[in-house]
C-alpha positions in Angstrom: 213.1 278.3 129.9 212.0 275.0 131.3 210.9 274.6 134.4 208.0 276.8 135.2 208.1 276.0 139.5 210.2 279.0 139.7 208.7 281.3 137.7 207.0 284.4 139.2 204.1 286.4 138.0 204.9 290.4 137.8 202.8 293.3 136.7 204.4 296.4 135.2 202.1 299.2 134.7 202.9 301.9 131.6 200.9 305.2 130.7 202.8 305.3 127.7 200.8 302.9 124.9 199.6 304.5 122.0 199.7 301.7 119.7 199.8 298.4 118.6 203.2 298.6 117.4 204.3 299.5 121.3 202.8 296.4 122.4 205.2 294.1 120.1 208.3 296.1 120.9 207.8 295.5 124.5 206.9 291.8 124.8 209.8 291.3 122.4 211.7 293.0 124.4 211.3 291.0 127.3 210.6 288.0 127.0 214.5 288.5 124.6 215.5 288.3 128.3 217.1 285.0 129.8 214.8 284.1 132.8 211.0 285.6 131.0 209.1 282.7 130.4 206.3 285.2 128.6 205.2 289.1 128.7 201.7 290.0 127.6 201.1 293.8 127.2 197.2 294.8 127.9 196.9 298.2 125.7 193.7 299.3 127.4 194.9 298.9 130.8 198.6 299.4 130.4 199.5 296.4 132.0 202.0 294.3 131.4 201.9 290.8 132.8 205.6 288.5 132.7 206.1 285.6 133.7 209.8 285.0 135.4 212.4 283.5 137.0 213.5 285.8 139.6 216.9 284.2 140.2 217.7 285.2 136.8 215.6 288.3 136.2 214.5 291.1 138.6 211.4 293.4 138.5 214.8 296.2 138.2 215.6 294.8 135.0 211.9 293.9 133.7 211.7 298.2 134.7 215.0 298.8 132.8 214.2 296.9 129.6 211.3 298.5 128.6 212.7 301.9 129.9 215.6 301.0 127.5 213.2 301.0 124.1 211.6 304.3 125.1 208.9 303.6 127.3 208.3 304.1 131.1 207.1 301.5 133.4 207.0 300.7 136.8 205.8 297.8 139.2 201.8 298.2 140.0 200.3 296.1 143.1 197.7 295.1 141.0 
């Protein structure tokens, strides 16, 4: 991605991190994803901040991706 105007900030939220190796899998999972500029997983709050275009990518398909390598996740509001 090149232009960063459209991008869009989203937080996921996942109870599921037990180590570092969980970390990797995710952000490579998403930012693999046409339209994630960047995904950064904090392991002691189980956040995980991506940065998107959301004409190309959803928060449904941020969710879906990491569902897809094992781990749950949902939007937070924080």
């Amino acid at each position: 991605m090149t232009e960063t105007a459209a991008l869009k900030e989203t937080v996921l939220r996942s109870d599921e991190l037990t180590c570092p190796s969980c970390i990797a899998k995710i952000e490579a999972k998403l930012t693999s994803l046409d339209g994630v500029a960047s995904a950064e997983v904090k392991f002691a709050s189980g956040r995980i901040v991506v940065q998107h275009d959301p004409s190309k990518v959803s928060v449904g398909d941020l969710v879906k991706a990491v569902r897809e390598i094992g781990y749950a996740a949902k939007p937070s509001a924080i």
